[in-house]
mmCIF entry with sequence, helices, sheets and N, C-alpha, C, O atoms, coordinates in Angstrom:
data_MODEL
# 
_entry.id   MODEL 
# 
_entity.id                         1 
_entity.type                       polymer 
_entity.pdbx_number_of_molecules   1 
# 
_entity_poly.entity_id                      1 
_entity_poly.type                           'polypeptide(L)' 
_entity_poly.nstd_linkage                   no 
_entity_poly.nstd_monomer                   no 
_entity_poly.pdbx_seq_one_letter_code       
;(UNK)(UNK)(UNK)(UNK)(UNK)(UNK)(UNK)(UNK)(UNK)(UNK)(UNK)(UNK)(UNK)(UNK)(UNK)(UNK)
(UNK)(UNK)(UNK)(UNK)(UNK)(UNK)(UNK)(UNK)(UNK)(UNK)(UNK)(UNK)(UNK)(UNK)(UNK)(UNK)
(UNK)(UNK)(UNK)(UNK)(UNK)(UNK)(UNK)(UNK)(UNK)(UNK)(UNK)(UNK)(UNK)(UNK)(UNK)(UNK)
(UNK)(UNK)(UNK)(UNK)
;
_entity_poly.pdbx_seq_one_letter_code_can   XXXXXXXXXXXXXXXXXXXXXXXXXXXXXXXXXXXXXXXXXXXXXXXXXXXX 
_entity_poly.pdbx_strand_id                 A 
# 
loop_
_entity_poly_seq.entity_id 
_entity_poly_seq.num 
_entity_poly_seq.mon_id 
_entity_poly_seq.hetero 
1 1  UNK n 
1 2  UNK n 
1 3  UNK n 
1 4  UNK n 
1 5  UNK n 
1 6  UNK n 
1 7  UNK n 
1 8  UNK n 
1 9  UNK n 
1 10 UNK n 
1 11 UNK n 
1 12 UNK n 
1 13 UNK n 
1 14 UNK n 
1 15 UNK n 
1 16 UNK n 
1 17 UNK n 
1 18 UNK n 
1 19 UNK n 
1 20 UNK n 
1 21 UNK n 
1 22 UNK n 
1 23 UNK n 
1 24 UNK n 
1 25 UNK n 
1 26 UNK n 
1 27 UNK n 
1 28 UNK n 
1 29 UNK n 
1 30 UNK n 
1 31 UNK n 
1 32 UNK n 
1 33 UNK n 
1 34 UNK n 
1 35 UNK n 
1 36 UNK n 
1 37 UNK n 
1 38 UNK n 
1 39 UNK n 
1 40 UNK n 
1 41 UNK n 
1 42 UNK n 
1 43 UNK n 
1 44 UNK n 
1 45 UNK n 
1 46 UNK n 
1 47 UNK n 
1 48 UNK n 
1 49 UNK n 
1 50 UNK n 
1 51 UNK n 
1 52 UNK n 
# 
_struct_asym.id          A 
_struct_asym.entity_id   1 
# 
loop_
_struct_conf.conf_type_id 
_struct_conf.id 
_struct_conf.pdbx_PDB_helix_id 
_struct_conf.beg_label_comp_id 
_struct_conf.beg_label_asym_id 
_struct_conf.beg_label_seq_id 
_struct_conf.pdbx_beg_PDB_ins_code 
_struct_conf.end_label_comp_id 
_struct_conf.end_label_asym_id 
_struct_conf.end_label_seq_id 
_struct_conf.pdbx_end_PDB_ins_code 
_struct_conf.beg_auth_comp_id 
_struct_conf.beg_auth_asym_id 
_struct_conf.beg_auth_seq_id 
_struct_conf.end_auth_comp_id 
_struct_conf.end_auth_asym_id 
_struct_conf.end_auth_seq_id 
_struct_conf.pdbx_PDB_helix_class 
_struct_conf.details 
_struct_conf.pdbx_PDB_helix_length 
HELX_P HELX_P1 AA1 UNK A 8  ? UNK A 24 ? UNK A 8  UNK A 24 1 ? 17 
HELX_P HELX_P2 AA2 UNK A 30 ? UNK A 39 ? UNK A 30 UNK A 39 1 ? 10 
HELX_P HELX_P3 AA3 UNK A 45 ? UNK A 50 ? UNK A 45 UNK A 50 1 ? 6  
# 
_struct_conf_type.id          HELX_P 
_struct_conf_type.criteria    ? 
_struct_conf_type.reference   ? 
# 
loop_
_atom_site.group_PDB 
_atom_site.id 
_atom_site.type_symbol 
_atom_site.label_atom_id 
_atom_site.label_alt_id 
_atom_site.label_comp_id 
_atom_site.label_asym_id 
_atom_site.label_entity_id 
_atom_site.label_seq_id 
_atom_site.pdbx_PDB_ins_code 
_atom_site.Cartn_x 
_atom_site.Cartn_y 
_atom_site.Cartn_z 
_atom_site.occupancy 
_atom_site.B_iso_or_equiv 
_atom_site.pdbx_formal_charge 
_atom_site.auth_seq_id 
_atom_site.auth_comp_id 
_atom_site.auth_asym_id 
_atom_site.auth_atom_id 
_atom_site.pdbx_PDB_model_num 
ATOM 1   N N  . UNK A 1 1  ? 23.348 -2.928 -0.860  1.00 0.00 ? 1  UNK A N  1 
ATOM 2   C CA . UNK A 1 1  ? 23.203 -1.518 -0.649  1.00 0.00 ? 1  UNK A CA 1 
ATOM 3   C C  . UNK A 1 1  ? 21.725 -1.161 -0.759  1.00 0.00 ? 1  UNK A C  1 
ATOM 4   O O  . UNK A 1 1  ? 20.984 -1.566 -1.655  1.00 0.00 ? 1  UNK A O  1 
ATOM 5   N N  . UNK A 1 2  ? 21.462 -0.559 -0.003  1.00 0.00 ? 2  UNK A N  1 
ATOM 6   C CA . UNK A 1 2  ? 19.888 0.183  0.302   1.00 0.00 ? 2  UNK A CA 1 
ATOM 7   C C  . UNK A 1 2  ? 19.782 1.553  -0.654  1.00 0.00 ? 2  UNK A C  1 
ATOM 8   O O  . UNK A 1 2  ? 20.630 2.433  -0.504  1.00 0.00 ? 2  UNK A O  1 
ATOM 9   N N  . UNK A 1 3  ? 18.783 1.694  -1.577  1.00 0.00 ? 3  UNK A N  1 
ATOM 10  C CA . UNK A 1 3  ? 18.901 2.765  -2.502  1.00 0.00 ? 3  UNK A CA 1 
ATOM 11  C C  . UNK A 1 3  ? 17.206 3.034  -1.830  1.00 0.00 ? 3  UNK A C  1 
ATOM 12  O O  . UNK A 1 3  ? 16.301 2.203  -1.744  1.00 0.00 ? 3  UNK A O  1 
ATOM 13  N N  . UNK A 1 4  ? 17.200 4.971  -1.287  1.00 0.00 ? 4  UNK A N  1 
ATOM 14  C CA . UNK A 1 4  ? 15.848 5.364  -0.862  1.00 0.00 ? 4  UNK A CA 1 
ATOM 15  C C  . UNK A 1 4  ? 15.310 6.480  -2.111  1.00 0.00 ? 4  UNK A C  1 
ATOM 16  O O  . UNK A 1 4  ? 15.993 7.438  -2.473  1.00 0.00 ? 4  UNK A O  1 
ATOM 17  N N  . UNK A 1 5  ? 14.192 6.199  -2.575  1.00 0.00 ? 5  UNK A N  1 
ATOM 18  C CA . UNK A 1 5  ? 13.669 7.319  -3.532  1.00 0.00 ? 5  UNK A CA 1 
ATOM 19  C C  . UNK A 1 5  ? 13.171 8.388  -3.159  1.00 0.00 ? 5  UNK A C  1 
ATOM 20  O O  . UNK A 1 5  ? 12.159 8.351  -2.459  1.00 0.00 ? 5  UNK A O  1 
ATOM 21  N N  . UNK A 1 6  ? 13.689 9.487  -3.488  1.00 0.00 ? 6  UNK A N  1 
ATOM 22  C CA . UNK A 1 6  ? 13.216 11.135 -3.693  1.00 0.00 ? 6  UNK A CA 1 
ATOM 23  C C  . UNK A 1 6  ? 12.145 11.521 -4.237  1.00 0.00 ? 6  UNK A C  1 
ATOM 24  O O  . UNK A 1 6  ? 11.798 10.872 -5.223  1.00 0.00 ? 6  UNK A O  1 
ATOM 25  N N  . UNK A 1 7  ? 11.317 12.612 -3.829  1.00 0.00 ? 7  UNK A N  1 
ATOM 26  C CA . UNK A 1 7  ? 10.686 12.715 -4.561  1.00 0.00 ? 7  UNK A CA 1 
ATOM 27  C C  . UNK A 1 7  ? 9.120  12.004 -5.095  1.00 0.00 ? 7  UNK A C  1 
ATOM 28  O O  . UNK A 1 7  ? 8.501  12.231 -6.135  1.00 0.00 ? 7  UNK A O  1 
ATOM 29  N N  . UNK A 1 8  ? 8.714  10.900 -3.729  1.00 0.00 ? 8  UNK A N  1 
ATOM 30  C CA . UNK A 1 8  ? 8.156  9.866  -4.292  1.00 0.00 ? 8  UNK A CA 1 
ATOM 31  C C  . UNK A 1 8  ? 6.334  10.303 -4.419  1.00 0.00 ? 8  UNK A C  1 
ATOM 32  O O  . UNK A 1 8  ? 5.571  9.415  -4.801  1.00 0.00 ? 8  UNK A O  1 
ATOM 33  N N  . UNK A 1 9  ? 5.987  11.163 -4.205  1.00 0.00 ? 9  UNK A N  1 
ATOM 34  C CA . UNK A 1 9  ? 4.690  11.703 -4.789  1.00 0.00 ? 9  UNK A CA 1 
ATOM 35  C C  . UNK A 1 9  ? 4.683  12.160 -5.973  1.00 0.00 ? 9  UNK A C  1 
ATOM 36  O O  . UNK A 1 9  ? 3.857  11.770 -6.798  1.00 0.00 ? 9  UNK A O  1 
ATOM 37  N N  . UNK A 1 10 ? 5.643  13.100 -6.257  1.00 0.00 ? 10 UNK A N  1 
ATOM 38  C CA . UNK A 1 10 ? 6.029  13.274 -7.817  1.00 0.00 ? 10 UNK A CA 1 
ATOM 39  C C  . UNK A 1 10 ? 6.080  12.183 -8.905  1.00 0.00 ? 10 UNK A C  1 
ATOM 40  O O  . UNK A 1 10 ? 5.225  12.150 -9.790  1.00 0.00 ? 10 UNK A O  1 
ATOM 41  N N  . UNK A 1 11 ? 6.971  11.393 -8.845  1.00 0.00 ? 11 UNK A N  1 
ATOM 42  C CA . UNK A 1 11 ? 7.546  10.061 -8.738  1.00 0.00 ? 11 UNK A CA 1 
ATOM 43  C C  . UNK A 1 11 ? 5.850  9.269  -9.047  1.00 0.00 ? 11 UNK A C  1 
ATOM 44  O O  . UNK A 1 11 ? 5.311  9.208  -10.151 1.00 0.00 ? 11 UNK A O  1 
ATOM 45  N N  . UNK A 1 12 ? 5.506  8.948  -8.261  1.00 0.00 ? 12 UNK A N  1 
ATOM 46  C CA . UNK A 1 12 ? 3.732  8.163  -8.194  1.00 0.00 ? 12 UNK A CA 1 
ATOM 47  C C  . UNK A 1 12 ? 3.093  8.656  -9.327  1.00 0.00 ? 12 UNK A C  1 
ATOM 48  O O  . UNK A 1 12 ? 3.122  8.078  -10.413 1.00 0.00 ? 12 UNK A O  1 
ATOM 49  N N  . UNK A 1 13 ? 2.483  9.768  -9.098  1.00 0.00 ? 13 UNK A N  1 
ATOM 50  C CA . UNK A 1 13 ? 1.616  11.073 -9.900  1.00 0.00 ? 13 UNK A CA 1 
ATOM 51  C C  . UNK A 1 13 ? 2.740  10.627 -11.795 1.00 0.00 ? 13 UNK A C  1 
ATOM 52  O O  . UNK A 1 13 ? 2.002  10.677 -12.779 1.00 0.00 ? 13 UNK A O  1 
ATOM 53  N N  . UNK A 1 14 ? 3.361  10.481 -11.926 1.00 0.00 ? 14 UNK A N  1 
ATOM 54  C CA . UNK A 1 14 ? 3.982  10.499 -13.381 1.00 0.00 ? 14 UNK A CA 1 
ATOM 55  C C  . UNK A 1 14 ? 3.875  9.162  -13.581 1.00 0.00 ? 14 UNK A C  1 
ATOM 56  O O  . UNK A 1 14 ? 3.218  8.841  -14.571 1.00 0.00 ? 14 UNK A O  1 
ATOM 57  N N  . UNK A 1 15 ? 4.397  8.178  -12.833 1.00 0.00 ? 15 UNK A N  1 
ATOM 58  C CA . UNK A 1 15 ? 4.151  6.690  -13.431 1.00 0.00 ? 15 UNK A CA 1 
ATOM 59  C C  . UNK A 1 15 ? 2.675  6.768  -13.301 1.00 0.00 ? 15 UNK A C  1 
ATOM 60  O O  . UNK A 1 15 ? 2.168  6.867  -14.418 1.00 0.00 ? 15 UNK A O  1 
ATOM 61  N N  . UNK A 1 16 ? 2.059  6.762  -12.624 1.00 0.00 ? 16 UNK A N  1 
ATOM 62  C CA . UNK A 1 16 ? 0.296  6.551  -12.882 1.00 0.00 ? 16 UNK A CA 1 
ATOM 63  C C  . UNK A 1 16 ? 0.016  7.269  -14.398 1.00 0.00 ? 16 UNK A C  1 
ATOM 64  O O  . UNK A 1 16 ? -0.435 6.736  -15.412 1.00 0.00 ? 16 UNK A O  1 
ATOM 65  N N  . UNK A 1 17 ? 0.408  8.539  -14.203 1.00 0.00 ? 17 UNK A N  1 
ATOM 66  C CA . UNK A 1 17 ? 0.143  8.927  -15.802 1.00 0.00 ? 17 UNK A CA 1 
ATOM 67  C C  . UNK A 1 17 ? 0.419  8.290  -16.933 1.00 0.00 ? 17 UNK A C  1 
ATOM 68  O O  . UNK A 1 17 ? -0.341 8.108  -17.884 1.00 0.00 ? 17 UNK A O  1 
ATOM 69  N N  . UNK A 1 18 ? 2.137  7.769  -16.742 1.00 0.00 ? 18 UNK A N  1 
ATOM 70  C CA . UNK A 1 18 ? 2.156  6.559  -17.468 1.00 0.00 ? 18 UNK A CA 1 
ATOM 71  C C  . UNK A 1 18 ? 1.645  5.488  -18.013 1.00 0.00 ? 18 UNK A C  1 
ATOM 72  O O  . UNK A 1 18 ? 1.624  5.167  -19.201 1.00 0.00 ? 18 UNK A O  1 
ATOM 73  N N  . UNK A 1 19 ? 1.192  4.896  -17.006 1.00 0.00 ? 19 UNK A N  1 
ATOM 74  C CA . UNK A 1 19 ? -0.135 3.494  -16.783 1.00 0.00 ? 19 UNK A CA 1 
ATOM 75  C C  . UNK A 1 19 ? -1.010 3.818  -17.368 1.00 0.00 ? 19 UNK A C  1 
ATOM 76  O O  . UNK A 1 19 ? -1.451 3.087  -18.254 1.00 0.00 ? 19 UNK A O  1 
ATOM 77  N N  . UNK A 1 20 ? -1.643 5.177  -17.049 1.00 0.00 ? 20 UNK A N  1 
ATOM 78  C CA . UNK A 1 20 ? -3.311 5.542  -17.620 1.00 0.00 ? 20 UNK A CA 1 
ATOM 79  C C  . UNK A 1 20 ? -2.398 5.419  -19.422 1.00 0.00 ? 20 UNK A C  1 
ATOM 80  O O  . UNK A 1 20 ? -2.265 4.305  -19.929 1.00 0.00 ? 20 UNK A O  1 
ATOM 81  N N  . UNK A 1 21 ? -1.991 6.412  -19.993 1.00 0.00 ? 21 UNK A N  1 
ATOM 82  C CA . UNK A 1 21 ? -1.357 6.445  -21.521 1.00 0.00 ? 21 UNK A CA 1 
ATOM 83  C C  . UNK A 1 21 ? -0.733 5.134  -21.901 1.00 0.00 ? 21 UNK A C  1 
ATOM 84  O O  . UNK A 1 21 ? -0.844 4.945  -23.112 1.00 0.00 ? 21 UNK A O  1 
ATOM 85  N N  . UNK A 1 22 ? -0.018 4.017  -21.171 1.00 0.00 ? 22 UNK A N  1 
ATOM 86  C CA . UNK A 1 22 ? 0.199  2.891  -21.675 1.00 0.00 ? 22 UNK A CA 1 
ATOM 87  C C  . UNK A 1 22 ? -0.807 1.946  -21.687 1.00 0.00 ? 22 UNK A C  1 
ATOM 88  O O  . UNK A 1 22 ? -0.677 0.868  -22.265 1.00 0.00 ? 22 UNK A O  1 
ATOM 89  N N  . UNK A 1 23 ? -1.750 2.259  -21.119 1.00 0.00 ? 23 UNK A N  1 
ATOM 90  C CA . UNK A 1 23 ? -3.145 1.496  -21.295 1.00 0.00 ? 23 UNK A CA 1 
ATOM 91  C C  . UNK A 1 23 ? -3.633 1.652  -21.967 1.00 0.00 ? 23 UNK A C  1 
ATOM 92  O O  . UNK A 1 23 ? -3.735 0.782  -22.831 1.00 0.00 ? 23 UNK A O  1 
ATOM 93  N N  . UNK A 1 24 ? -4.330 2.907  -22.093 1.00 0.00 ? 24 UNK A N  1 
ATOM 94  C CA . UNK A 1 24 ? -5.030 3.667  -23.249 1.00 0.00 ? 24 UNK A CA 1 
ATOM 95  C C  . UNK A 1 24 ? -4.269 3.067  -24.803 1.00 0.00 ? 24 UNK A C  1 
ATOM 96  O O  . UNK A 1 24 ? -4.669 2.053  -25.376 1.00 0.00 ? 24 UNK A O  1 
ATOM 97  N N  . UNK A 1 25 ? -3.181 3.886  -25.270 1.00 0.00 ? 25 UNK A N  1 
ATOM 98  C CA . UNK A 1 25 ? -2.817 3.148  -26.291 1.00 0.00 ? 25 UNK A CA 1 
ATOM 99  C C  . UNK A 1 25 ? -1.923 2.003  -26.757 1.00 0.00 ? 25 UNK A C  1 
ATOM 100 O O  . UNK A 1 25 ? -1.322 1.784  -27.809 1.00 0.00 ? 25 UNK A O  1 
ATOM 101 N N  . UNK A 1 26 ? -2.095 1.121  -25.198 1.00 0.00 ? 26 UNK A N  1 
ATOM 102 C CA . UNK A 1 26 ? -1.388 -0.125 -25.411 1.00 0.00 ? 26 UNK A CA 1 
ATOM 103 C C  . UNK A 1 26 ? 0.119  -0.558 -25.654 1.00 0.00 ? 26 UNK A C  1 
ATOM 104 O O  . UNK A 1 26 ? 0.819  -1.496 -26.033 1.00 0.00 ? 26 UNK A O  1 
ATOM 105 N N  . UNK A 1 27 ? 0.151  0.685  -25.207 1.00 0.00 ? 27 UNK A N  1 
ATOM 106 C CA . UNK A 1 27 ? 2.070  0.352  -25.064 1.00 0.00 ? 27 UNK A CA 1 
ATOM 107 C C  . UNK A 1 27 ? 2.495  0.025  -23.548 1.00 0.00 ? 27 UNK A C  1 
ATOM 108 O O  . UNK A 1 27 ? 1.763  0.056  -22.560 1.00 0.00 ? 27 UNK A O  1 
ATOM 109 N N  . UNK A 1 28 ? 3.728  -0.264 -23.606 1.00 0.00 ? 28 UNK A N  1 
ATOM 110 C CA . UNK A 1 28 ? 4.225  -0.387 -22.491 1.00 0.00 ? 28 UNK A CA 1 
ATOM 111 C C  . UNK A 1 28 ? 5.172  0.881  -21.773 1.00 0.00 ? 28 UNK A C  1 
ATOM 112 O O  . UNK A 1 28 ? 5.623  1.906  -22.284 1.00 0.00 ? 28 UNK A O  1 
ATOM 113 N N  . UNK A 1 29 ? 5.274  0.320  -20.293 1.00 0.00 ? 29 UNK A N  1 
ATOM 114 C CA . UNK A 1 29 ? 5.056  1.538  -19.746 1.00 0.00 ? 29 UNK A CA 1 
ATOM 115 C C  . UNK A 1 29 ? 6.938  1.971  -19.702 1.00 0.00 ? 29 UNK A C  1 
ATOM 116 O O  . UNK A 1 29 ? 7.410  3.104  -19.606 1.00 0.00 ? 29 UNK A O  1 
ATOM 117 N N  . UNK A 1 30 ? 7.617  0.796  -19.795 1.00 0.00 ? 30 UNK A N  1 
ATOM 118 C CA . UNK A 1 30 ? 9.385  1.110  -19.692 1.00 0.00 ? 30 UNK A CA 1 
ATOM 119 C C  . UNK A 1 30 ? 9.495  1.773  -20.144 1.00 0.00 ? 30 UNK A C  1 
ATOM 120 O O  . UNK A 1 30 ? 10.255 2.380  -19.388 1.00 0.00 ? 30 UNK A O  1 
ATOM 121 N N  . UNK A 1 31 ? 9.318  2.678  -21.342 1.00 0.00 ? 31 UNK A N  1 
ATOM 122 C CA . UNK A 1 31 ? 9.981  3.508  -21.865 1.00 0.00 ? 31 UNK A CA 1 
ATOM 123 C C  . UNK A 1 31 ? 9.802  4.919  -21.560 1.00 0.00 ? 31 UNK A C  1 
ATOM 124 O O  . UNK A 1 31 ? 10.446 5.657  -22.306 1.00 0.00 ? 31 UNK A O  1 
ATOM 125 N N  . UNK A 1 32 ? 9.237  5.388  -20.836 1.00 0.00 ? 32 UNK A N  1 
ATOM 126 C CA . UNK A 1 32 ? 9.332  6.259  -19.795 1.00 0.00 ? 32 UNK A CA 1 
ATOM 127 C C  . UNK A 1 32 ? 9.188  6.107  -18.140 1.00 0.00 ? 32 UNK A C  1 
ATOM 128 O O  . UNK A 1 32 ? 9.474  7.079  -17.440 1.00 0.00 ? 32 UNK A O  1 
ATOM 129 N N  . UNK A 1 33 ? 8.832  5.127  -17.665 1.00 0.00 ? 33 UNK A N  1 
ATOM 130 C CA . UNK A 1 33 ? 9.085  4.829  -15.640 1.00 0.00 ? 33 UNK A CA 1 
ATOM 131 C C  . UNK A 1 33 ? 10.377 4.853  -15.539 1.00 0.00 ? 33 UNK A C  1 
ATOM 132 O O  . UNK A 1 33 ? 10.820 5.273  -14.470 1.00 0.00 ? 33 UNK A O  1 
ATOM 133 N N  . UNK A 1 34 ? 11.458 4.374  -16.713 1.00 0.00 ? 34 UNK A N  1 
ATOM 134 C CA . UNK A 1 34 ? 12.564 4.076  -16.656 1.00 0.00 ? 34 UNK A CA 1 
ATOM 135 C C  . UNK A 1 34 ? 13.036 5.523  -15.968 1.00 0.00 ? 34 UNK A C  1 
ATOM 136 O O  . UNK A 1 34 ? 13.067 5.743  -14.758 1.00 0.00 ? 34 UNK A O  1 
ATOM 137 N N  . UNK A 1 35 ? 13.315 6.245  -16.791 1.00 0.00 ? 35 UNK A N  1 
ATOM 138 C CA . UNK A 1 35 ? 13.960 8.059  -17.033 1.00 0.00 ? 35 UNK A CA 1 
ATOM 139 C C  . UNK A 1 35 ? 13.217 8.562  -15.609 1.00 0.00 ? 35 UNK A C  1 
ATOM 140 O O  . UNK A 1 35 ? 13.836 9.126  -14.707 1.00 0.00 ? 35 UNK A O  1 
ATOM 141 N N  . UNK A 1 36 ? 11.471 8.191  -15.561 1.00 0.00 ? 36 UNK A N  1 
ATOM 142 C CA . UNK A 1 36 ? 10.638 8.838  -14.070 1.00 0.00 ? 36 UNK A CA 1 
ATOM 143 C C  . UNK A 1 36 ? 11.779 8.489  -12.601 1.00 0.00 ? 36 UNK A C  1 
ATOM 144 O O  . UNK A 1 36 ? 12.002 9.240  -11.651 1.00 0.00 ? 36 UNK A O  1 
ATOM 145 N N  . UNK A 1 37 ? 12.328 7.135  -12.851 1.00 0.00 ? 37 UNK A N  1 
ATOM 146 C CA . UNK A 1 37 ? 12.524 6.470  -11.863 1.00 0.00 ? 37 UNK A CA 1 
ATOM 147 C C  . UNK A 1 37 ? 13.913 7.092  -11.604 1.00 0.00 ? 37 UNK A C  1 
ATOM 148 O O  . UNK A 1 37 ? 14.381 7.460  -10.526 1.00 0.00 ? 37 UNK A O  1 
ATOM 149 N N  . UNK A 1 38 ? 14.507 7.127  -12.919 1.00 0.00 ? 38 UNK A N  1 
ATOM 150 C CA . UNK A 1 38 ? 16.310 7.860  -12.219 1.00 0.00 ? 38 UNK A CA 1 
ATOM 151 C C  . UNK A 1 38 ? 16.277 9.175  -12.374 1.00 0.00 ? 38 UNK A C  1 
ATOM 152 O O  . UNK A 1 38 ? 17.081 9.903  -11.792 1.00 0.00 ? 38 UNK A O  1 
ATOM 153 N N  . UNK A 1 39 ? 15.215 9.691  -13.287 1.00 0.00 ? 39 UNK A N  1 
ATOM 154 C CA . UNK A 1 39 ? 15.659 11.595 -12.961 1.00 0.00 ? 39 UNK A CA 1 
ATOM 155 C C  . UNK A 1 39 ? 14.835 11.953 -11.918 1.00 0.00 ? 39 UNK A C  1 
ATOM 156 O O  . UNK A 1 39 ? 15.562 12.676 -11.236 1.00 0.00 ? 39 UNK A O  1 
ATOM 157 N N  . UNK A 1 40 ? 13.719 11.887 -11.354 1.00 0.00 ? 40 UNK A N  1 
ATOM 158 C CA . UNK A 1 40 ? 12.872 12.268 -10.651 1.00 0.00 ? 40 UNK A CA 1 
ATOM 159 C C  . UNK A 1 40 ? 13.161 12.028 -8.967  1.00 0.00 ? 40 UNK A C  1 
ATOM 160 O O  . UNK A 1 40 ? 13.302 12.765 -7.991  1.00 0.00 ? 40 UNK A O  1 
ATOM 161 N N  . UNK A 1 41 ? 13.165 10.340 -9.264  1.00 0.00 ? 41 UNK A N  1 
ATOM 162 C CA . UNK A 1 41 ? 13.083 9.568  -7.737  1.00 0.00 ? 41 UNK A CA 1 
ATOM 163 C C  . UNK A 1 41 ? 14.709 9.643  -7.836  1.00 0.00 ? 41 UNK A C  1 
ATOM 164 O O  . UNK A 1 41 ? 15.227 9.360  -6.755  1.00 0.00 ? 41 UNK A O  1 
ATOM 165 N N  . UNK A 1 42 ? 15.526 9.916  -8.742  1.00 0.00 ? 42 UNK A N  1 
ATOM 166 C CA . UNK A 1 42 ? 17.208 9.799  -8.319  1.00 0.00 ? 42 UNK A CA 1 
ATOM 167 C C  . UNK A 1 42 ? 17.420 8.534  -7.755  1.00 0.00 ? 42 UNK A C  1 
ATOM 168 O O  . UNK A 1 42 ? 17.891 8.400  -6.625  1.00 0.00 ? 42 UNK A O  1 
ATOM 169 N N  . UNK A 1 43 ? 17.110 7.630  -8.454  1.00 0.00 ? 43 UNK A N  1 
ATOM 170 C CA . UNK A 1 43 ? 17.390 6.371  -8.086  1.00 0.00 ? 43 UNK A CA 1 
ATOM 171 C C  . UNK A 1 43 ? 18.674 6.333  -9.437  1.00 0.00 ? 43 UNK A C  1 
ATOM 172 O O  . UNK A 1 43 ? 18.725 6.940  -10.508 1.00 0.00 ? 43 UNK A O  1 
ATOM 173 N N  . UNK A 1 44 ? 19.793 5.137  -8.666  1.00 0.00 ? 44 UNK A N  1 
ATOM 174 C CA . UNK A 1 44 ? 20.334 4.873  -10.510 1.00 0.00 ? 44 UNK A CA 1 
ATOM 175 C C  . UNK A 1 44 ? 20.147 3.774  -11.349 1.00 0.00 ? 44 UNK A C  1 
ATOM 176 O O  . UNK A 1 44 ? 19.668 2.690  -11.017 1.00 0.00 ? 44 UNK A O  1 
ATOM 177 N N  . UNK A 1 45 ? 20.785 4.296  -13.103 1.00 0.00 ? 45 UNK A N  1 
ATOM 178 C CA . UNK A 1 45 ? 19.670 3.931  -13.763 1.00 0.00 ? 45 UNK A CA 1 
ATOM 179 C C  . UNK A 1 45 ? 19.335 2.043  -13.552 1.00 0.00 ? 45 UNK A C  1 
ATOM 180 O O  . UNK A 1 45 ? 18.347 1.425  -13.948 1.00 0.00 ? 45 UNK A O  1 
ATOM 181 N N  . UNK A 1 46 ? 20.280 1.626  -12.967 1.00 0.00 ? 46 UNK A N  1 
ATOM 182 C CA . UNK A 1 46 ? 20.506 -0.236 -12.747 1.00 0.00 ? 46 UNK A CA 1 
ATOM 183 C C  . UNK A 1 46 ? 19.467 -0.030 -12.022 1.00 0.00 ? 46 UNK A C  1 
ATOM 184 O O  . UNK A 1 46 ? 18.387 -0.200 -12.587 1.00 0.00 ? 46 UNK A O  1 
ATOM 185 N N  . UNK A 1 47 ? 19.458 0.339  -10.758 1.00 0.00 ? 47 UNK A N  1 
ATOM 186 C CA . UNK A 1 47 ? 18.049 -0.107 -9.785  1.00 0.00 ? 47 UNK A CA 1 
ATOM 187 C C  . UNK A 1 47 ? 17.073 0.650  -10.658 1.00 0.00 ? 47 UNK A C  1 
ATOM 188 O O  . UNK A 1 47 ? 16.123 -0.132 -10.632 1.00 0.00 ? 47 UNK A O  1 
ATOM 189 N N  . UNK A 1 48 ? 16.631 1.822  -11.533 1.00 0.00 ? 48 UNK A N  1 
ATOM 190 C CA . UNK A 1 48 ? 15.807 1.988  -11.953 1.00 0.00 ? 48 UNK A CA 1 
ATOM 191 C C  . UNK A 1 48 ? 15.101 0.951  -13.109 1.00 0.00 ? 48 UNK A C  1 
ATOM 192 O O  . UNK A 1 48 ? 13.934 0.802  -13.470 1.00 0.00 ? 48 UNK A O  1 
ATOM 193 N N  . UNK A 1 49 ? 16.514 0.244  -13.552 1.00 0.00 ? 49 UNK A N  1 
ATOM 194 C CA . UNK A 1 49 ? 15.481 -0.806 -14.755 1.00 0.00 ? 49 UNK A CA 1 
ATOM 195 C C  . UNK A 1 49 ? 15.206 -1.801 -13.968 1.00 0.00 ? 49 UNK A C  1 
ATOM 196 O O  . UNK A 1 49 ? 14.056 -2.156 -14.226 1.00 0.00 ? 49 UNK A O  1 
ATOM 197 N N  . UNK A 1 50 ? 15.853 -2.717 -12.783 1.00 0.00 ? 50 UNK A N  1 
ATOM 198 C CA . UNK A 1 50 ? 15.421 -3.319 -12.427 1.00 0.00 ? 50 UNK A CA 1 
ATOM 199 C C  . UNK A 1 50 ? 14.138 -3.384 -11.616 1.00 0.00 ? 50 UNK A C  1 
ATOM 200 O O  . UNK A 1 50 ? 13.533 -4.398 -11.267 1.00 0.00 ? 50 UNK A O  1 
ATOM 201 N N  . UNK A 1 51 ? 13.727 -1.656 -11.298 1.00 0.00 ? 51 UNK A N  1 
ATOM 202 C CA . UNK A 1 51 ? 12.362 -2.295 -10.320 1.00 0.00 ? 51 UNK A CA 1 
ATOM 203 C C  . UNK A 1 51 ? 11.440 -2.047 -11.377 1.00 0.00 ? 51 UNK A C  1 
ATOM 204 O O  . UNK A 1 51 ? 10.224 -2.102 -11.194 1.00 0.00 ? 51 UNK A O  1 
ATOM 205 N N  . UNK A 1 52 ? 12.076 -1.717 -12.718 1.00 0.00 ? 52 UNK A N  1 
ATOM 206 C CA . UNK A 1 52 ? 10.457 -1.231 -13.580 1.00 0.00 ? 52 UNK A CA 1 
ATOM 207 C C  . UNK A 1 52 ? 9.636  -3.149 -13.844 1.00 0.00 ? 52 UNK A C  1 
ATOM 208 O O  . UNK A 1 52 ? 8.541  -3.282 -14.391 1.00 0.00 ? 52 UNK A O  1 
# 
C-alpha cells in the first residue's frame, strides 16, 4: 500500500526544527518526528515509526 503525506512543508519546517534542538542538545530526534509525522503529515503511526 502507497501511504502520500499531507501537509509536507509544514511537516519539513517542524522536523528541521527538530534536528536543529536535537543537535543542539544532543538528543534524538524520535521523540517528536514520530507525533510530526502522524499528526501533521497524517501518515499512520506504523509508517510513521518506520520512516523516522
Amino acid at each position: 500500500m502507497e501511504y502520500v503525506p499531507n501537509r509536507l512543508l509544514a511537516s519539513a519546517l517542524l522536523i528541521s526544527g527538530v534536528g536543529f534542538i536535537g543537535g543542539v542538545f544532543g538528543l534524538g530526534g524520535g521523540w517528536a518526528s514520530v507525533p510530526i509525522l502522524s499528526l501533521m503529515a497524517r501518515l499512520p503511526l506504523k509508517v510513521a515509526v518506520l520512516w523516522n
